[in-house]
Backbone bond lengths (Angstrom), bond angles and torsions (degrees), N, CA, C in turn:
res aa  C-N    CA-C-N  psi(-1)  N-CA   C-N-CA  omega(-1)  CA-C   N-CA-C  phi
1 X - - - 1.468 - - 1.523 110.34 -
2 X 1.056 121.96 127.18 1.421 137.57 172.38 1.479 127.74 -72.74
3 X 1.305 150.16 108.66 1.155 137.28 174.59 1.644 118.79 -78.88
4 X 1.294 90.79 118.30 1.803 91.01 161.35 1.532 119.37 -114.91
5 X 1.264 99.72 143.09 2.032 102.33 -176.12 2.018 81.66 -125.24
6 X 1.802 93.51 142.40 1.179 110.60 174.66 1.492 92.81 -135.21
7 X 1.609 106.94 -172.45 1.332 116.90 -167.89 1.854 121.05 -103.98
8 X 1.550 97.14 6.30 1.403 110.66 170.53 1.459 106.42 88.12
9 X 1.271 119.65 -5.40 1.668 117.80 168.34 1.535 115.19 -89.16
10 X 1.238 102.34 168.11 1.596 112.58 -157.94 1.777 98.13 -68.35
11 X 1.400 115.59 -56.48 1.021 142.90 152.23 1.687 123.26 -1.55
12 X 1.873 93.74 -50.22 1.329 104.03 177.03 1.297 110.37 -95.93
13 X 1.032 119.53 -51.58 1.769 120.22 165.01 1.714 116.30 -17.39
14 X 1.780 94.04 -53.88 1.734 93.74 -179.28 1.361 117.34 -77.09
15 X 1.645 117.98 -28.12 1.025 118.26 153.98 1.587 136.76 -56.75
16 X 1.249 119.37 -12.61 1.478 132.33 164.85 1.459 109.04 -74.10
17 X 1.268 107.67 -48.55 1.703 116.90 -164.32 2.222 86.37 -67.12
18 X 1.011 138.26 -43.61 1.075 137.44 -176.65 1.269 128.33 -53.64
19 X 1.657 89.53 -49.05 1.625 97.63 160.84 1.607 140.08 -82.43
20 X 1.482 85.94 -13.42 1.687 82.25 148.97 1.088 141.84 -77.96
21 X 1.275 120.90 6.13 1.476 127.07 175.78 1.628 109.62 -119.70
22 X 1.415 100.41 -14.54 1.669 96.54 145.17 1.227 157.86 -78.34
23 X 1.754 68.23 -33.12 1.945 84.89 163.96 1.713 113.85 -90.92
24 X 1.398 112.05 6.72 1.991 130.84 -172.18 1.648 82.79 39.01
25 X 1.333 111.77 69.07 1.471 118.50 170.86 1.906 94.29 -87.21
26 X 1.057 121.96 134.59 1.447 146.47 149.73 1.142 133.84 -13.39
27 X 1.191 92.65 -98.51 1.956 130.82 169.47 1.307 114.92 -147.84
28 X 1.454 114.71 122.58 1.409 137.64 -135.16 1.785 81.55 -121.13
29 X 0.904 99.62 135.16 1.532 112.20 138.90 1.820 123.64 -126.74
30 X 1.595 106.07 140.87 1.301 94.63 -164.49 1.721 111.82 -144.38
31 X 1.297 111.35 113.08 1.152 132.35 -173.63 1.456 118.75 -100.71
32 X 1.663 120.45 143.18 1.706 129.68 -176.08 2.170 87.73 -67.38
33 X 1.383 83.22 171.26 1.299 87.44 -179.17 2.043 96.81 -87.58
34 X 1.502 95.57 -17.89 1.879 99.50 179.76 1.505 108.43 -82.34
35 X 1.452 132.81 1.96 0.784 110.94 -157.34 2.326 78.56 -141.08
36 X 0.947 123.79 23.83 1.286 126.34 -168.54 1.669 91.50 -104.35
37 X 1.366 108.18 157.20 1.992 124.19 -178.90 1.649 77.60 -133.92
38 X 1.251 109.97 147.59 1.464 123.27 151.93 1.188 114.36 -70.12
39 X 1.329 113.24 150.09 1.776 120.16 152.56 1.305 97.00 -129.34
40 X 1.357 77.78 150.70 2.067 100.18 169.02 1.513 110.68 -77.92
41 X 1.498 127.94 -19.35 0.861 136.69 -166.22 1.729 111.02 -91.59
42 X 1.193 98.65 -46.84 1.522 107.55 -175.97 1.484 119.10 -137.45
43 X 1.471 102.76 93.78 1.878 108.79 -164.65 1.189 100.48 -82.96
44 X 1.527 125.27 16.53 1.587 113.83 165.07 1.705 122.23 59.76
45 X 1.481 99.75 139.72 1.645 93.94 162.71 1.352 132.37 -85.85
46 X 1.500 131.80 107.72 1.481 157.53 147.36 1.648 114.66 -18.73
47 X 1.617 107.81 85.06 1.535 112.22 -163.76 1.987 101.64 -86.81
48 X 0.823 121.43 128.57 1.390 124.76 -158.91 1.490 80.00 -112.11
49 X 1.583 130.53 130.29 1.080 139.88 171.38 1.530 105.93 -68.53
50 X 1.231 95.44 141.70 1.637 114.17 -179.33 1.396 105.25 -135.21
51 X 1.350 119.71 122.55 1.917 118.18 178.06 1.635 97.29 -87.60
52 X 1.341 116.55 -32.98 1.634 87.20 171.16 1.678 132.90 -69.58
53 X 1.718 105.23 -30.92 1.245 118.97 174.93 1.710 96.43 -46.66
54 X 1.489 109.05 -89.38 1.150 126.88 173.94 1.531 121.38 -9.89
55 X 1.173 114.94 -57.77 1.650 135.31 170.91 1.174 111.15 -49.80
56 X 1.503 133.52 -40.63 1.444 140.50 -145.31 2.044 84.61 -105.29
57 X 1.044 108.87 -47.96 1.334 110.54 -179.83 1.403 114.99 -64.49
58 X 1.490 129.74 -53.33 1.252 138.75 169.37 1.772 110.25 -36.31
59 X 1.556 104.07 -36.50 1.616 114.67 -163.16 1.488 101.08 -79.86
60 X 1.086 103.12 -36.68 1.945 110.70 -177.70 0.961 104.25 -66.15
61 X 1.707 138.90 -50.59 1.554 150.52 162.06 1.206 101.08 -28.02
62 X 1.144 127.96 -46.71 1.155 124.93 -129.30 1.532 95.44 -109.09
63 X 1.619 105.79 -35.24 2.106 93.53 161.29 1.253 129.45 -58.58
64 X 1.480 107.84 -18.22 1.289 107.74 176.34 1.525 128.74 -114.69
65 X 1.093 129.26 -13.39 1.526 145.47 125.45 1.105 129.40 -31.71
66 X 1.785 118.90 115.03 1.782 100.20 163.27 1.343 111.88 -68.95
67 X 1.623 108.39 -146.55 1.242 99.40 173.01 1.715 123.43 -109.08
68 X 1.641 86.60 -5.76 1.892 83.50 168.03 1.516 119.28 -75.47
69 X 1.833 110.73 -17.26 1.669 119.96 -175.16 1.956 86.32 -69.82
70 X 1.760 99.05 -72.23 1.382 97.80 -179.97 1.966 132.49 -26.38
71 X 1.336 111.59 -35.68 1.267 127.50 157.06 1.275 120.26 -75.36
72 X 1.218 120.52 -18.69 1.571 108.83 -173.34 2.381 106.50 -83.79
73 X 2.092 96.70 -40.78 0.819 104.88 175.75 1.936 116.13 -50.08
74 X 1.645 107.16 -35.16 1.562 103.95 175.88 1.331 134.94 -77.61
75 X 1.302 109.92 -1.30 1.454 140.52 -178.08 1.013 123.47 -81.05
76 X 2.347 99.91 -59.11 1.764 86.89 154.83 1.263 130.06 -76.74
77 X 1.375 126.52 -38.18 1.101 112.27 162.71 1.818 137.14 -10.60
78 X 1.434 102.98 -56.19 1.373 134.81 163.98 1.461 99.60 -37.87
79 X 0.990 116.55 -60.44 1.859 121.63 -170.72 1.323 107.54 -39.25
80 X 1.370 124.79 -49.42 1.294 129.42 -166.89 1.495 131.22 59.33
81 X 1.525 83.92 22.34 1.517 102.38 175.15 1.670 111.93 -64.47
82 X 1.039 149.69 159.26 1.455 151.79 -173.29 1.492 106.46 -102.11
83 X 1.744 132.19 -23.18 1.217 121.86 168.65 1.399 107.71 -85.73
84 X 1.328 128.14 -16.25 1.283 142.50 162.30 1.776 115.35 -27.99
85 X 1.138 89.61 -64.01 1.587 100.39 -171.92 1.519 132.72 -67.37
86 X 1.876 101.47 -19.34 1.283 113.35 156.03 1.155 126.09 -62.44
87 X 1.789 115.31 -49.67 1.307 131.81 176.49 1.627 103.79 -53.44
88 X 1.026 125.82 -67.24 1.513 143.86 178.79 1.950 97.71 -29.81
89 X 1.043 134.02 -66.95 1.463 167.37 -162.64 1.964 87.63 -54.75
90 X 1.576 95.64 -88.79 1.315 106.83 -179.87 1.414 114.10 -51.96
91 X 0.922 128.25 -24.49 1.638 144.79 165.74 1.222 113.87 -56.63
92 X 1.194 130.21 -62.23 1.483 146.31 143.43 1.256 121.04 -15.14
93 X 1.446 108.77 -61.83 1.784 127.91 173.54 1.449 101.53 -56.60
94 X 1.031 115.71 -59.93 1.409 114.56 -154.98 1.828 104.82 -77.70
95 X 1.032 113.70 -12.67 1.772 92.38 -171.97 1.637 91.39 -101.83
96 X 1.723 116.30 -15.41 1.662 111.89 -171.99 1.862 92.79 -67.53
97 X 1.438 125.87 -49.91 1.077 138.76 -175.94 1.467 123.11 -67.93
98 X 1.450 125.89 -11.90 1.385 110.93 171.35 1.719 104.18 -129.24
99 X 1.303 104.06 -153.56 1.594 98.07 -160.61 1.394 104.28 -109.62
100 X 1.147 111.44 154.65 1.709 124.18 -165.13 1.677 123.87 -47.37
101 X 1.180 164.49 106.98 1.209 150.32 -79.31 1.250 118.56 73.95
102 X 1.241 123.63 -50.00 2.079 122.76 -134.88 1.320 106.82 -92.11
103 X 1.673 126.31 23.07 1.339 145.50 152.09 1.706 104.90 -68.54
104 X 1.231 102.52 -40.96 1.663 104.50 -172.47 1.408 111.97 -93.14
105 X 1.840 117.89 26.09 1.537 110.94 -167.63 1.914 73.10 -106.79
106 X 1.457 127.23 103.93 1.376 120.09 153.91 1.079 109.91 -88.55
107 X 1.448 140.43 16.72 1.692 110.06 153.15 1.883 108.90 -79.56
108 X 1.230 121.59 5.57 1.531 123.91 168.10 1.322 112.63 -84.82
109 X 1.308 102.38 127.24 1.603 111.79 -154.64 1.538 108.72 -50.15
110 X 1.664 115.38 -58.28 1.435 127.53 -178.14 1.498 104.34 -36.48
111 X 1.468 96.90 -80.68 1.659 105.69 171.69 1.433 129.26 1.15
112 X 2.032 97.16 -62.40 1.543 98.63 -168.36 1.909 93.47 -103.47
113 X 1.263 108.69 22.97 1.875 98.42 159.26 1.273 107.74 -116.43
114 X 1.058 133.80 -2.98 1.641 141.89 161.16 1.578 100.48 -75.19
115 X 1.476 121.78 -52.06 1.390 105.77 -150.21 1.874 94.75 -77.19
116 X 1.880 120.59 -29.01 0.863 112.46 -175.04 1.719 128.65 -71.98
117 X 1.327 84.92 -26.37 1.750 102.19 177.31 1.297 107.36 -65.35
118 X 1.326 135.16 -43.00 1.095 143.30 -168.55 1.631 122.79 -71.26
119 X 1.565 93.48 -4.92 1.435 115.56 -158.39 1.550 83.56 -109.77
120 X 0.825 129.44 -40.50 1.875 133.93 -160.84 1.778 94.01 -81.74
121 X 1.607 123.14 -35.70 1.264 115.49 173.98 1.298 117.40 -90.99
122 X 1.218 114.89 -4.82 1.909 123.41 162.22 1.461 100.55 -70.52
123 X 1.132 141.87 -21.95 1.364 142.36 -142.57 1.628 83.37 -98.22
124 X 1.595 95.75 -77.37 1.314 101.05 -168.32 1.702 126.80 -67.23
125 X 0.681 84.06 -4.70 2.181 95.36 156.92 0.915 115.85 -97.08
126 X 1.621 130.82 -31.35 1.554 121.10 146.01 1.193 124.64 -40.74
127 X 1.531 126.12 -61.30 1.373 122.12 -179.81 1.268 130.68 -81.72
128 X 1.845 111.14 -2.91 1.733 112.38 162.85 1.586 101.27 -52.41
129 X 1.787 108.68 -52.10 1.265 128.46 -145.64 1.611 84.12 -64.94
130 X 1.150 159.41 -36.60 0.962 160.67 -153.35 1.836 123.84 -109.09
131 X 1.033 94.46 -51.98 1.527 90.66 163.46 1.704 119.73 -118.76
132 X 1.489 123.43 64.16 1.176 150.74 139.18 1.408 122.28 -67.18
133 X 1.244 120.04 111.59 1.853 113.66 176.68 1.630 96.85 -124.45
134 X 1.040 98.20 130.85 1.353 114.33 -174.72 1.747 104.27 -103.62
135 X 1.546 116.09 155.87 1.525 126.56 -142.38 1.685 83.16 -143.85
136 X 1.401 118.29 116.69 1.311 113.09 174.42 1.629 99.07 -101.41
137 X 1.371 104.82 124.06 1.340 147.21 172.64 1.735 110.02 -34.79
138 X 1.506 144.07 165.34 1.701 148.79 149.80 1.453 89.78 -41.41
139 X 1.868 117.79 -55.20 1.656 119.11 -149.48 1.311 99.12 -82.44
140 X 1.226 138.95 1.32 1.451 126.73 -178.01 1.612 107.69 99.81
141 X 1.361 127.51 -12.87 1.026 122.06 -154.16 1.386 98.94 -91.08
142 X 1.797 138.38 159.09 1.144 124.93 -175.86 1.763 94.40 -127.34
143 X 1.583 97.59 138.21 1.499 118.65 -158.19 1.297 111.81 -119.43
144 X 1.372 138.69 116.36 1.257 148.37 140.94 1.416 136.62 -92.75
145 X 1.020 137.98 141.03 1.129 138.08 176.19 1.612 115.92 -125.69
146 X 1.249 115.09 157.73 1.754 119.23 -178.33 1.341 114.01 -173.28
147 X 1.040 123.10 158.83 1.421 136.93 -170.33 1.966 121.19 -143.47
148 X 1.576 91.38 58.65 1.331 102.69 -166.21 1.903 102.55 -69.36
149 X 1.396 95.77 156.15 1.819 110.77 174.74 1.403 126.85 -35.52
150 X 1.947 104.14 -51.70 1.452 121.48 171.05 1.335 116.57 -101.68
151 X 1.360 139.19 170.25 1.373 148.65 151.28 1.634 131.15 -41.41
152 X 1.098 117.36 33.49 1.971 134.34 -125.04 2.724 75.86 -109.83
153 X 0.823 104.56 -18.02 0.986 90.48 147.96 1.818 140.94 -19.20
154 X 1.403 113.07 -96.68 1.460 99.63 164.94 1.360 126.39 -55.75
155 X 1.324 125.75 -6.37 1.878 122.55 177.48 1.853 93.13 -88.46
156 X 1.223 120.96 15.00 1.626 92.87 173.23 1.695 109.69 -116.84
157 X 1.410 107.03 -5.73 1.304 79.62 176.88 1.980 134.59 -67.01
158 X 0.970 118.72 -29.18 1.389 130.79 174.65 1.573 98.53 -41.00
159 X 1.193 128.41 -71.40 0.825 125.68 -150.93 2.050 114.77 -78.24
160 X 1.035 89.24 -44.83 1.962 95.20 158.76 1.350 108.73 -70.34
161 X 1.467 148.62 -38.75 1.521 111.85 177.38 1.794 108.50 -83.21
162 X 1.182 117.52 -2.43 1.261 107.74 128.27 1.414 163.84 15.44
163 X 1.331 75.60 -107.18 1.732 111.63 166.46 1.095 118.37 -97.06
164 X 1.177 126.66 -30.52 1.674 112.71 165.82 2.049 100.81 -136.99
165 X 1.614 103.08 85.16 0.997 98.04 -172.53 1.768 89.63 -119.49
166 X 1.525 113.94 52.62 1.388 114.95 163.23 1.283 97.98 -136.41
167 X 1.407 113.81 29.11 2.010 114.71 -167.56 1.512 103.07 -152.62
168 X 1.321 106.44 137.02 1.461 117.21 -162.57 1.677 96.08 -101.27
169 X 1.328 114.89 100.72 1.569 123.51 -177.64 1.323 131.89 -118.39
170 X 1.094 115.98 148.88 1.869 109.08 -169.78 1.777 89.47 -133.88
171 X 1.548 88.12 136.97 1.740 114.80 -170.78 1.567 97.05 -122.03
172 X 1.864 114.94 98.02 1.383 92.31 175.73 1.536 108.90 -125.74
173 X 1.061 102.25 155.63 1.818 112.79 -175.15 1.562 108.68 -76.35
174 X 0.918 133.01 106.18 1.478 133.53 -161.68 1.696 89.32 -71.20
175 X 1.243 132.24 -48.83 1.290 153.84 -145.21 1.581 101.22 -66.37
176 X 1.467 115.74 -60.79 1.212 136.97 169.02 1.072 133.51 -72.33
177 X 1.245 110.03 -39.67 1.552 127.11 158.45 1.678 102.53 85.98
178 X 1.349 102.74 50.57 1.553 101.23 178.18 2.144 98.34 -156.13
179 X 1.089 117.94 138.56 1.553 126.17 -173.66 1.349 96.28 -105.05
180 X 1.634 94.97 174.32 2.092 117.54 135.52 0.903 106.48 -120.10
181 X 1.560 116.27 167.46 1.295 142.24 171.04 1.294 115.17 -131.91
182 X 0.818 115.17 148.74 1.826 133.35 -168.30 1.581 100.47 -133.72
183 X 1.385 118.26 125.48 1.441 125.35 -162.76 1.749 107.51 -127.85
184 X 1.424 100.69 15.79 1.230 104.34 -170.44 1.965 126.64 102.29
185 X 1.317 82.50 -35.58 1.572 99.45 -163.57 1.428 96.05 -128.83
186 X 1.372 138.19 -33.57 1.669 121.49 -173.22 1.456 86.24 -164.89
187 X 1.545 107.65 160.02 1.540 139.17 171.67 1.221 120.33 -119.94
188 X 1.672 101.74 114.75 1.353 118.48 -178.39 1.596 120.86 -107.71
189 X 1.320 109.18 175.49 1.406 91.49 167.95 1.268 130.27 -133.58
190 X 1.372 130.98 137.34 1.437 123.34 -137.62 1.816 98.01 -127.68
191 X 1.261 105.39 174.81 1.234 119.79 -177.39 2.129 97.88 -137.68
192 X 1.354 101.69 140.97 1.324 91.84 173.71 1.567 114.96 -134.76
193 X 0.964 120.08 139.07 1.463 142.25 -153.73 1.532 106.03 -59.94
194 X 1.224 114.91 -44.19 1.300 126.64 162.46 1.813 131.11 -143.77
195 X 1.386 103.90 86.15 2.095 103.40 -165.00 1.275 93.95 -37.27
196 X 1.227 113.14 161.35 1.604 133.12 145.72 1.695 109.95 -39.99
197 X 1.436 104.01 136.98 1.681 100.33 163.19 2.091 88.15 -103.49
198 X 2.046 70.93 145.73 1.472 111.53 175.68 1.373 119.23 -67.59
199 X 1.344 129.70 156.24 1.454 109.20 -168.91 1.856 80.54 -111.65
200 X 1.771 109.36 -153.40 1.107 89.00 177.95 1.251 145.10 -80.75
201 X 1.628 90.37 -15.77 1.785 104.56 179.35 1.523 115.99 -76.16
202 X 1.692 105.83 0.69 1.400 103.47 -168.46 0.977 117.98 79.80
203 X 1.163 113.46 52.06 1.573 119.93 -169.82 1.570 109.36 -144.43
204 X 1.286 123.78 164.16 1.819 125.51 -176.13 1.869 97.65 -83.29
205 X 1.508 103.04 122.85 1.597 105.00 169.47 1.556 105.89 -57.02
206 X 1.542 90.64 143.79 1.209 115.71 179.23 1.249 119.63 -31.14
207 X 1.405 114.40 -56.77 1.779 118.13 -170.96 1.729 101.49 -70.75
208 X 1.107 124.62 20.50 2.083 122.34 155.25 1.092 92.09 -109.59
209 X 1.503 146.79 -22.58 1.492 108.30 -161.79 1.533 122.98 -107.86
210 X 1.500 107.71 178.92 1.689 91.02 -177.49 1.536 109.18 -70.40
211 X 1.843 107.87 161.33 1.283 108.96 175.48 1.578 100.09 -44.09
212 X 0.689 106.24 -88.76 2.472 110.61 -174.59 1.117 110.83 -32.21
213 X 1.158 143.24 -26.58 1.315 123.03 -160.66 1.601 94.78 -76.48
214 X 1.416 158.69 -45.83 1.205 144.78 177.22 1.594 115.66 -45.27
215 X 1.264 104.23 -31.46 1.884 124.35 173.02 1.814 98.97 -66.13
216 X 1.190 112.32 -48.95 1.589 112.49 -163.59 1.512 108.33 -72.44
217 X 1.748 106.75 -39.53 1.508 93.18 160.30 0.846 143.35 -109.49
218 X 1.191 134.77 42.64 1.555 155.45 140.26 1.630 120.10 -82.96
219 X 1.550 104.09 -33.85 1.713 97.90 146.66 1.301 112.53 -56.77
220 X 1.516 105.78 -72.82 1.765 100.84 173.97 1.226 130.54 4.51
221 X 1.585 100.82 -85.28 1.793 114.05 168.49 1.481 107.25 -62.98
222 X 0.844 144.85 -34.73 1.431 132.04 -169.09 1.877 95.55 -63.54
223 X 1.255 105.52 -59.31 1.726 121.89 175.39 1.718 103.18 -29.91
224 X 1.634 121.44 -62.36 1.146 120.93 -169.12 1.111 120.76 -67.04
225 X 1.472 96.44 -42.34 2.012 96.56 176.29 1.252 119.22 -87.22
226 X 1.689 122.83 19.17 1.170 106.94 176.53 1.553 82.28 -107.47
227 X 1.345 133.36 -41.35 1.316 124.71 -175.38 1.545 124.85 -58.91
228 X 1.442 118.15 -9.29 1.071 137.52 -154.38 1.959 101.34 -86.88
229 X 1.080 113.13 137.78 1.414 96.35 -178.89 1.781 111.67 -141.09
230 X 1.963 93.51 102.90 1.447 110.87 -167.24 1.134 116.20 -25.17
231 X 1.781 123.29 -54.18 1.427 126.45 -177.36 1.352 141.19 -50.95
232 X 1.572 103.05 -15.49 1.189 131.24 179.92 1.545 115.78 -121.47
233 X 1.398 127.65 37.69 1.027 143.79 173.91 1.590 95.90 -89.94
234 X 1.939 105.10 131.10 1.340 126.30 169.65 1.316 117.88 -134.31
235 X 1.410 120.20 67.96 1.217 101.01 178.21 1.279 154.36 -81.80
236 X 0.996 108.69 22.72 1.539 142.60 -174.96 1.887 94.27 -82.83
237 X 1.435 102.46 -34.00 1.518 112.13 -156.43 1.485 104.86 -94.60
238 X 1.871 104.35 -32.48 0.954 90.87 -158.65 1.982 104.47 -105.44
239 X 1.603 99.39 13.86 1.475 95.71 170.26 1.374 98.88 -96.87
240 X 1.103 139.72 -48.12 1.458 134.36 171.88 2.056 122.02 -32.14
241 X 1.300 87.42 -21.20 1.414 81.10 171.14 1.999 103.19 -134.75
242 X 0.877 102.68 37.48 1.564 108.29 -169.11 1.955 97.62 179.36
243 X 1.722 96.44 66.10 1.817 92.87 -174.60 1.559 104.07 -74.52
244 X 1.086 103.74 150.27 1.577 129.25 -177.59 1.474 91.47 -42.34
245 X 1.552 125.66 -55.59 1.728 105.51 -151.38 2.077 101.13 -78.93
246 X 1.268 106.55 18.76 1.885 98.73 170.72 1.201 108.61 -107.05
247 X 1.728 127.69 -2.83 1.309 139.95 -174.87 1.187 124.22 -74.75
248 X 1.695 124.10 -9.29 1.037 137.57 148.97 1.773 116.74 -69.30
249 X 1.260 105.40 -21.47 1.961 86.09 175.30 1.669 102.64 -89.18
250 X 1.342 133.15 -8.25 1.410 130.67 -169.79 1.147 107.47 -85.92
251 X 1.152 117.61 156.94 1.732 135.48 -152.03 1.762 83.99 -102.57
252 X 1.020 122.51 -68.79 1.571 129.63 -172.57 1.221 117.37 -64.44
253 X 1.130 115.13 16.12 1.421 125.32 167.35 1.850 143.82 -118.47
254 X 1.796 68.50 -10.55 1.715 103.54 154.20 1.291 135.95 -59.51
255 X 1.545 113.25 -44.48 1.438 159.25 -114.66 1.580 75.12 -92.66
């Protein structure tokens, strides 16, 4: 078995899968460079990202992939799980090497840990998209922050300029330490020199936000708990679809 260490980008991943068939490497094992231990024994091969390697591989995937397989492969990826990337790898191998179909053979192990992983980061980009409250800023700008499980980041913009594509907003991952921005006209993605610190509710201190917005959410909560109706409280029901650790981005949960 061969060791390969890459640099944890998508980029390099495809560039690994490339070089195994350059180097007619075997059986690959393949580790993030964050997630690699040295040995004295085996210093492994050092995959230096290549966008053409990568590119040429992505394109072969891609004859044989629709585009929901093609999406599913970027999804796990997204996870950033570390057994991920093996599956992902061997995944790679196996559909470049057999004949078109053999995405849909899930009794192959890769197969059915791609299609499931991919399913666990659909989840959680569902429920950013859903329980996100955004904090309009002194500058007008409206600010969220979150720190979801997977990398589900780039799958949200579509759907927020969207929905608020008359509002100039920044979505940043506290976790990762990298946002978007929406400028009205396009969504980029930014890095900021120093995030906002959180107060305790998880929320932007007072002196960033607009005068109203402390007014808007205290209607908020007033709104929920008046709509709310004690007798019919399930909470068994209602953490299962509303888990305790997203209850820090909700406004009505402050209250």
């Amino acid at each position: 078995m061969e060791l390969y260490i890459f640099d944890g980008s998508l980029e390099g991943l495809l560039t690994a899968v490339f070089e195994c068939y350059q180097r007619k490497s075997q059986v690959v094992k393949l580790v993030s460079e964050a997630h690699y231990v040295p040995d004295v024994f085996d210093a492994g091969h050092r995959v230096v990202s290549d966008f053409e390697k990568g590119k040429r591989v992505w394109k072969g995937l891609c004859h044989k992939l629709d585009k929901e397989w093609q999406l599913r492969f970027y999804k796990s990826f997204l996870s950033e799980q570390p057994e991920i990337f093996q599956h992902l790898l061997q995944f790679a191998r196996y559909i470049i090497d057999q004949p078109a179909g053999a995405s849909e053979n899930f009794a192959h192990p890769d197969v059915l840990a791609i299609s499931q992983m991919a399913q666990k980061v659909h989840r959680e980009k569902h429920r950013m998209e859903a329980f996100v409250r955004f904090q309009k800023t002194a500058d007008g700008i409206y600010y969220a922050h979150i720190e979801p499980d997977f990398d589900v980041l780039p799958l949200l913009p579509e759907h927020f300029q969207n929905r608020y594509a008359d509002q100039r907003w920044i979505i940043y991952d506290l976790k990762r330490s990298y946002g978007l921005y929406y400028d009205l006209d396009k969504t980029e993605e930014i890095d900021l020199d120093t995030a906002p610190q959180m107060s305790i509710v998880n929320a932007l201190p007072a002196d960033l936000l607009d005068s109203k917005e402390e007014l808007y959410s205290l209607l908020w909560q007033d709104y929920f708990k008046t709509t709310n109706i004690p007798a019919r409280k399930n909470m068994r029901l209602h953490v299962r679809h509303v888990p305790r650790r997203y209850w820090k981005y909700l406004s009505e949960k402050q209250g």
